[in-house]
C-alpha positions in Angstrom: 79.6 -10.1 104.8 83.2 -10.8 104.8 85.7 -8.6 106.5 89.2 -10.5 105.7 91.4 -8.2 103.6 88.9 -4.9 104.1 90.2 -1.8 104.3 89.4 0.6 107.1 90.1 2.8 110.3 90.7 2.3 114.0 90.3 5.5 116.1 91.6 5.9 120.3 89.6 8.0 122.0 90.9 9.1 125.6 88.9 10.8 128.7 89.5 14.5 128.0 89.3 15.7 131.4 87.0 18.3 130.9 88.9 19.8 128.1 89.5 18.7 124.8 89.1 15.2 124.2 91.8 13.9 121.6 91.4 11.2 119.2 94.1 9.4 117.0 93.0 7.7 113.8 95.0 4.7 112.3 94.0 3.7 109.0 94.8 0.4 108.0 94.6 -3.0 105.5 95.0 -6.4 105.9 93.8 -6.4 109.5 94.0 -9.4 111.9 91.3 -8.8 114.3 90.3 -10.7 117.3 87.5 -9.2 119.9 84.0 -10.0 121.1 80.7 -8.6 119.8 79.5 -8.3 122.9 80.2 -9.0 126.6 79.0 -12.4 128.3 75.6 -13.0 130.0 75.6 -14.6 133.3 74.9 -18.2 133.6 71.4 -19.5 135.0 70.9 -23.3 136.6 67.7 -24.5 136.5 66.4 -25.2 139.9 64.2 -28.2 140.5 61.0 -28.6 142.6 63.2 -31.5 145.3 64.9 -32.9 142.1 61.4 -33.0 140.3 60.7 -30.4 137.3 57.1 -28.8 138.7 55.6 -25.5 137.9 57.6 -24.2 140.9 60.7 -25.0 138.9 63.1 -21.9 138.2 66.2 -20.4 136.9 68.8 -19.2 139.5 71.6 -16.4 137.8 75.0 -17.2 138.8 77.6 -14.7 140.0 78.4 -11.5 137.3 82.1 -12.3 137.5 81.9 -13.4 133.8 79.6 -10.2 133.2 82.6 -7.6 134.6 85.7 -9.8 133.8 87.9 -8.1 131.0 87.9 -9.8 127.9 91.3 -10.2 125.4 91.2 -8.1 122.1 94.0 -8.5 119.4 94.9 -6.7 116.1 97.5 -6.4 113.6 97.5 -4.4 110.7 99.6 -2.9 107.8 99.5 0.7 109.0 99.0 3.6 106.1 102.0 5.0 104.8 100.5 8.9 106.0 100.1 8.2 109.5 102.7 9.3 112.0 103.8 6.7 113.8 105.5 8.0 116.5 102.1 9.1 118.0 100.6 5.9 117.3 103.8 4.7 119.4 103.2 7.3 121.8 99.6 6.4 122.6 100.2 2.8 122.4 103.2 2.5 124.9 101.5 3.7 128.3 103.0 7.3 128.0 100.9 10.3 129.0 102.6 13.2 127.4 102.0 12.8 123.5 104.9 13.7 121.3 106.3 15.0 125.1 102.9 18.2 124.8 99.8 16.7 124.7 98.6 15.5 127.7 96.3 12.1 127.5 93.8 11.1 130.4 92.3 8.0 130.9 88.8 7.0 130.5 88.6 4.0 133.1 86.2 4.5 135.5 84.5 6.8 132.8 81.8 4.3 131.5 79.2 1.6 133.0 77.9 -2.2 131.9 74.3 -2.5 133.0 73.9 0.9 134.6 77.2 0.8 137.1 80.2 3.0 136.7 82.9 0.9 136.1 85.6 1.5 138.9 89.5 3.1 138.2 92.5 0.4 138.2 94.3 0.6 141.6 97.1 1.4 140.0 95.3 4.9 137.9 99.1 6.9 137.5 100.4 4.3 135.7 97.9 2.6 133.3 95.1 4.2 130.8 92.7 2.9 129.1 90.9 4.5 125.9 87.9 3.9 123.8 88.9 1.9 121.0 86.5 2.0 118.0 87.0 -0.2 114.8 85.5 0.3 111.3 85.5 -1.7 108.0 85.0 -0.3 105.1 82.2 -2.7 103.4 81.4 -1.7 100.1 78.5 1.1 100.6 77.6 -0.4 104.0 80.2 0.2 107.4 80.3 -1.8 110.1 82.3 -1.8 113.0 82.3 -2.2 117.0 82.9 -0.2 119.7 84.8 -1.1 122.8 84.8 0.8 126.1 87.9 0.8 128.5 90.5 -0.7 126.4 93.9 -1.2 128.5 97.1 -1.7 126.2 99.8 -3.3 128.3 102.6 -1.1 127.1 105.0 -4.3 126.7 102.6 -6.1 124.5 102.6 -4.0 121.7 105.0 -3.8 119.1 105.6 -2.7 115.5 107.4 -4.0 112.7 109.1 -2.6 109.6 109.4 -4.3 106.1 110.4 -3.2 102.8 106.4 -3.0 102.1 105.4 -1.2 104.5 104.8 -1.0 108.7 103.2 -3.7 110.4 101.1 -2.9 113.9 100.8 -5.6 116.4 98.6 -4.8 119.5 96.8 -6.9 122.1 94.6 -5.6 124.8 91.7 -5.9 127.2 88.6 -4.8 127.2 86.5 -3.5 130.4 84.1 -1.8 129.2 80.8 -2.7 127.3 81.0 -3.6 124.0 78.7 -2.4 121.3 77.9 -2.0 117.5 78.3 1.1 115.2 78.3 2.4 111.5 80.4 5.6 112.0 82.9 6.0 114.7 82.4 9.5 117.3 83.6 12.8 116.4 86.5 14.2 118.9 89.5 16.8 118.1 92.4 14.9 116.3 95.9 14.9 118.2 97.3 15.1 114.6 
């Protein structure tokens, strides 16, 4: 299956605080992606019998750092001509007021990897994180991933205007899980 030059849709998701949860749709081409299908395992070392390999020899795990850790994700795209990009600004530059009347909550802390709630950043005023979901458009078949607790530092992201069209650079990192989908969720639209 190749993806390169596919056409397709990337959808942030915030918390919702027990209200309406909003969702902003970006519909793109000629998207540059770069993020895991999955998180990392933890490694295991082989533990001899006093340095001789014996029935009694077993695998130790070692530490989940590399299990929690957040991992980079990176896009750029050539952004439909019908979206609004001053929302897609918005969301992407840390702000919590959308268009200065929809408020936008956070979903770190809201989701677990391997049955434990992932904790808030220290820091929980000033940075959000959002699902971010990613869909290609395959030819009869979609495919796509789903990533958990996406934080966008706000001075990473940047957009670029050309006489063909609007260009969206964005890099993140990812603390949630990470898993597969064919259709992306259903929330209310902040369009």
């Amino acid at each position: 299956m190749i993806f390169q030059g596919k056409d397709g849709v990337i959808r942030l998701t915030e918390h919702g605080n027990n209200a309406t949860t909003y969702q902003l749709d970006i519909l793109f081409c000629e998207m540059d992606f770069t993020g895991p299908t999955s998180r990392p395992r933890t490694e295991e070392t082989m533990r001899l019998n006093r340095g001789n390999f014996t029935t009694d020899t077993h695998f130790v795990e070692g530490p989940d750092d590399v299990r929690i850790a957040p991992i980079p994700i990176s896009f750029s795209c050539r952004v439909a001509d019908t979206e609004n990009t001053r929302v897609v600004l918005d969301w992407l530059s840390g702000v919590t007021m959308i268009s200065g009347t929809t408020q936008i909550y956070s979903r770190k802390g809201k989701s677990t990897i391997d049955g434990i709630t992932l904790p808030t950043f220290y820091d929980s005023t000033g940075k959000y994180a959002y699902r971010l979901e990613v869909l290609w458009d395959t030819s009869g078949s979609d495919h796509g991933f789903q990533y958990e607790e996406v934080y966008f530092p706000p001075g990473e992201q940047s957009i670029a205007e050309s006489a063909d069209g609007v260009m969206l650079n964005c890099s993140g990192m990812v603390y949630g899980d990470v898993t597969r989908i064919v259709a992306l969720s259903t929330n209310t639209s902040i369009i």
